[in-house]
Residue, then its C-alpha position, 0 to 999 in steps of 0.5 A: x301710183x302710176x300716172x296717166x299719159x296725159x299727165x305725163x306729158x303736161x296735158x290736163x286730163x280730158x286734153x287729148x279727147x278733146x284735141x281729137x275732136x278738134x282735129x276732126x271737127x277742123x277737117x269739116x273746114x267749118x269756117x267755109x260755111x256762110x252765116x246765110x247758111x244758117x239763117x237759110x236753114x233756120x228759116x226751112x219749113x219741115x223738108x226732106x231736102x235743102x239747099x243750104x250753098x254749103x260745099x260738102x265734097x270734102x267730107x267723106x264717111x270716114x270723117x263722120x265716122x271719125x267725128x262719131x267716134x271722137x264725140x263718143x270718146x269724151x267724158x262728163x269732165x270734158x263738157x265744160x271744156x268741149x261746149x266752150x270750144x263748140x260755141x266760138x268760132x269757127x275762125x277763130x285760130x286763123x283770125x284775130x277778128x273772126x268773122x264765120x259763123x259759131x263752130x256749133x251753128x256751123x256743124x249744125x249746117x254741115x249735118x243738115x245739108x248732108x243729110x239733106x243730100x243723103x236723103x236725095x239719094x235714097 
Protein backbone atom coordinates (compact mmCIF):
# COMPACT_ATOMS: atom_id res chain seq x y z
CA UNK A 1 0.00 0.00 0.00
CA UNK A 2 1.48 3.39 -1.11
CA UNK A 3 0.81 6.25 1.30
CA UNK A 4 -0.44 9.54 0.48
CA UNK A 5 2.13 12.58 0.26
CA UNK A 6 0.64 14.15 3.24
CA UNK A 7 1.09 11.24 5.08
CA UNK A 8 4.50 11.13 4.13
CA UNK A 9 5.46 14.27 5.02
CA UNK A 10 3.60 14.21 8.83
CA UNK A 11 0.57 16.20 7.75
CA UNK A 12 -2.62 14.75 8.54
CA UNK A 13 -4.95 14.39 5.88
CA UNK A 14 -6.87 17.34 4.73
CA UNK A 15 -3.66 19.67 6.03
CA UNK A 16 -2.55 20.71 2.73
CA UNK A 17 -6.15 21.64 1.47
CA UNK A 18 -6.80 23.55 3.89
CA UNK A 19 -3.29 25.49 4.33
CA UNK A 20 -3.94 26.58 1.09
CA UNK A 21 -7.20 28.03 1.82
CA UNK A 22 -5.28 29.91 4.67
CA UNK A 23 -2.80 31.36 2.54
CA UNK A 24 -5.41 32.72 0.17
CA UNK A 25 -7.55 33.84 2.71
CA UNK A 26 -4.41 35.67 4.38
CA UNK A 27 -3.78 37.68 1.28
CA UNK A 28 -7.24 39.23 1.95
CA UNK A 29 -5.45 40.77 4.88
CA UNK A 30 -8.90 40.26 6.87
CA UNK A 31 -7.48 41.65 9.71
CA UNK A 32 -7.50 45.20 8.12
CA UNK A 33 -11.40 45.06 8.28
CA UNK A 34 -12.89 47.19 11.00
CA UNK A 35 -15.62 45.76 13.43
CA UNK A 36 -17.83 49.00 12.06
CA UNK A 37 -17.74 47.31 8.90
CA UNK A 38 -19.72 44.66 9.86
CA UNK A 39 -22.04 46.35 12.19
CA UNK A 40 -22.38 49.03 8.93
CA UNK A 41 -23.11 45.89 6.66
CA UNK A 42 -25.33 44.41 8.94
CA UNK A 43 -27.51 47.15 9.49
CA UNK A 44 -27.72 47.92 4.98
CA UNK A 45 -31.26 47.93 3.80
CA UNK A 46 -31.67 45.83 0.55
CA UNK A 47 -28.98 48.14 -1.75
CA UNK A 48 -27.01 47.23 -4.67
CA UNK A 49 -24.44 49.68 -3.38
CA UNK A 50 -22.51 49.93 0.03
CA UNK A 51 -19.80 51.93 1.65
CA UNK A 52 -18.44 49.56 4.12
CA UNK A 53 -14.78 51.79 4.61
CA UNK A 54 -13.24 48.36 3.56
CA UNK A 55 -9.87 48.91 1.47
CA UNK A 56 -10.13 46.55 -1.51
CA UNK A 57 -7.43 47.60 -3.68
CA UNK A 58 -5.28 44.72 -2.65
CA UNK A 59 -7.62 42.08 -4.17
CA UNK A 60 -7.31 41.18 -7.48
CA UNK A 61 -9.53 38.54 -9.87
CA UNK A 62 -6.63 36.22 -9.65
CA UNK A 63 -7.18 35.93 -5.48
CA UNK A 64 -10.74 35.24 -5.79
CA UNK A 65 -10.36 33.03 -8.53
CA UNK A 66 -7.71 31.36 -6.02
CA UNK A 67 -10.02 31.41 -3.16
CA UNK A 68 -12.77 29.70 -5.42
CA UNK A 69 -10.45 27.29 -6.36
CA UNK A 70 -9.06 26.47 -2.67
CA UNK A 71 -12.62 26.39 -1.28
CA UNK A 72 -13.57 23.97 -3.93
CA UNK A 73 -10.68 21.60 -3.44
CA UNK A 74 -11.45 20.83 0.51
CA UNK A 75 -13.39 17.59 1.31
CA UNK A 76 -16.25 16.69 4.01
CA UNK A 77 -13.52 15.56 6.29
CA UNK A 78 -12.20 19.06 6.01
CA UNK A 79 -15.03 20.93 7.58
CA UNK A 80 -14.40 20.50 11.03
CA UNK A 81 -11.07 21.78 10.72
CA UNK A 82 -12.05 24.62 8.08
CA UNK A 83 -15.04 26.39 10.04
CA UNK A 84 -12.76 25.92 13.11
CA UNK A 85 -10.27 28.14 11.47
CA UNK A 86 -13.07 30.27 9.84
CA UNK A 87 -14.67 31.28 13.10
CA UNK A 88 -11.34 32.73 14.89
CA UNK A 89 -9.86 35.81 14.26
CA UNK A 90 -8.68 37.35 11.87
CA UNK A 91 -5.72 38.46 13.93
CA UNK A 92 -5.10 35.62 15.51
CA UNK A 93 -1.57 34.35 14.40
CA UNK A 94 -0.01 38.25 14.68
CA UNK A 95 -1.46 38.70 18.44
CA UNK A 96 -1.99 37.13 21.52
CA UNK A 97 -5.06 39.54 22.14
CA UNK A 98 -6.65 39.41 18.90
CA UNK A 99 -8.69 42.42 18.42
CA UNK A 100 -10.41 42.01 14.29
CA UNK A 101 -13.31 40.96 13.58
CA UNK A 102 -13.98 36.65 13.33
CA UNK A 103 -12.09 35.87 9.66
CA UNK A 104 -15.92 34.45 8.54
CA UNK A 105 -17.80 38.31 9.40
CA UNK A 106 -14.45 39.59 8.05
CA UNK A 107 -14.57 37.72 4.33
CA UNK A 108 -18.17 38.22 4.63
CA UNK A 109 -17.35 42.19 4.63
CA UNK A 110 -14.78 41.74 2.09
CA UNK A 111 -17.16 39.98 -0.56
CA UNK A 112 -19.97 42.40 0.02
CA UNK A 113 -18.24 45.47 -0.43
CA UNK A 114 -16.51 44.15 -3.93
CA UNK A 115 -19.50 43.13 -4.81
CA UNK A 116 -21.07 46.31 -4.08
CA UNK A 117 -18.20 47.68 -6.21
CA UNK A 118 -18.66 45.53 -8.99
CA UNK A 119 -21.99 46.04 -9.05
CA UNK A 120 -20.95 49.97 -9.62
CA UNK A 121 -19.28 49.26 -12.41
CA UNK A 122 -22.02 47.60 -14.34
Amino acid sequence: MVEAPERMLGVRPGGVRLSRVRVVVKSLCLELVPQEAWLALRDQVAAFSVDLGVSIDHVSATTLRSLGEALAALRDDDAEGFWDWLAGFADAESSAWPSALPRMQALVVLLAQLASDSADAV
